[in-house]
VMD Tcl script that draws the C-alpha trace (Angstrom):
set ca {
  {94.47 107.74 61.93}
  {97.04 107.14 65.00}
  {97.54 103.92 66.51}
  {98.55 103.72 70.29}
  {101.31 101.78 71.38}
  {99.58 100.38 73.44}
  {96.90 98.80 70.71}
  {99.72 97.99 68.14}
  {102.74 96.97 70.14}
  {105.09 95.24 67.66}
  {106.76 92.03 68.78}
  {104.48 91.57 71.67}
  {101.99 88.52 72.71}
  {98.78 89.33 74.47}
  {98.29 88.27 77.31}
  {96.29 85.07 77.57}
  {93.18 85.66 79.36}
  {92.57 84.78 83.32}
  {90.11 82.22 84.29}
  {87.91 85.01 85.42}
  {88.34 86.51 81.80}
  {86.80 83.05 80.58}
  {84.48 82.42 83.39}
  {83.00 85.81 82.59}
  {82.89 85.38 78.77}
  {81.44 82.08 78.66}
  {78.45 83.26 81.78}
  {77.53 86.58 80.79}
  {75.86 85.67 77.28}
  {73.66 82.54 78.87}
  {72.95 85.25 81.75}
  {71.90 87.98 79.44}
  {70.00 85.64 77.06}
  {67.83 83.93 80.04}
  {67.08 87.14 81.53}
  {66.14 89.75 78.78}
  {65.95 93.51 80.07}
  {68.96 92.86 82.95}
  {71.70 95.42 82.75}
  {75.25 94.61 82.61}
  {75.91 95.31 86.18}
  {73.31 92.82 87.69}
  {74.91 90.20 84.90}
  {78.20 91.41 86.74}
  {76.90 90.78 90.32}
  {75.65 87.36 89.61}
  {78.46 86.22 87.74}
  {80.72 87.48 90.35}
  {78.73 85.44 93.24}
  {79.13 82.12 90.82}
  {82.79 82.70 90.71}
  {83.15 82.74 94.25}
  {82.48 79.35 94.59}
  {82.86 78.11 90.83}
  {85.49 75.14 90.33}
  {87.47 77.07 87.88}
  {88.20 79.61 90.53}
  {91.78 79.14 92.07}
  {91.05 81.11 95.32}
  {87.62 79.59 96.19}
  {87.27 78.50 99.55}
  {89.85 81.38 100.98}
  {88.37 84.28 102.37}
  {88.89 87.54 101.12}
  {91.27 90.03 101.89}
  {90.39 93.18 103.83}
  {92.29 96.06 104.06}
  {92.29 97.48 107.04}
  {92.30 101.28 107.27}
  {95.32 102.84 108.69}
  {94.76 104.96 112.04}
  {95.35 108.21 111.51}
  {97.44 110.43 114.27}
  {95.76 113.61 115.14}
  {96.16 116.48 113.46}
  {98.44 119.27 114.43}
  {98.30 122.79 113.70}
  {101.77 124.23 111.75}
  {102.55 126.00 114.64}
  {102.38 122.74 116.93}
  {104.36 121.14 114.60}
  {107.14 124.05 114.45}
  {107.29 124.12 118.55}
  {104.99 126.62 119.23}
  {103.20 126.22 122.15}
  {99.02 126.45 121.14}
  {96.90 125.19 123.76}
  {100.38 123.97 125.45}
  {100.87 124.87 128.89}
  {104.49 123.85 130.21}
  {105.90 125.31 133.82}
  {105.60 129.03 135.05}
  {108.54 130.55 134.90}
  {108.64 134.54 136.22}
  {110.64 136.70 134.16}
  {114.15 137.04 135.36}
  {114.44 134.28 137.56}
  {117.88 132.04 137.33}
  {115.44 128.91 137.35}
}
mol new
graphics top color blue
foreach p $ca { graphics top sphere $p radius 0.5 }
foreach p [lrange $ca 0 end-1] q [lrange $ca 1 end] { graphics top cylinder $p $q radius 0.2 }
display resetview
């Protein structure tokens, strides 16, 4: 049988576990055994809204975070982008003028 590193890392502590670790653990057996037939997800969602405002959380009260998407540029063909000239019109020049 193999053993991961990761699993059996010699001379290592674990990690102790967050307060969301514990807030979980302790709320999703009372959750699960007052509401027979839920699945783990909904257990998830209301846990998730208690710990949002729970007293154990350290970042209740702040608002969350929202990434905001970067704004793209728009897209160039390859032969815009090598200085060809699609759908470019720059000055008329005739042929064999000195201008």
């Amino acid at each position: 049988m193999r053993i991961y590193s990761y699993f059996a890392a010699e001379g290592k502590t674990k990690r102790p576990p967050s307060a969301y670790n514990l807030f979980v653990k302790e709320h999703m057996k009372t959750y699960l055994a007052d509401n027979p037939g839920k699945t783990n997800k909904d257990a998830m969602k209301h846990i998730g809204a208690l710990w949002k405002d729970a007293p154990e959380n350290p970042k209740r009260g702040q608002e969350a975070k929202v990434k905001e998407k970067a704004t793209k540029a728009p897209k160039r063909s390859k032969k815009a982008a090598a200085g060809g000239s699609e759908g470019v019109e720059g000055p008329q020049v005739e042929p064999g003028s000195d201008e």
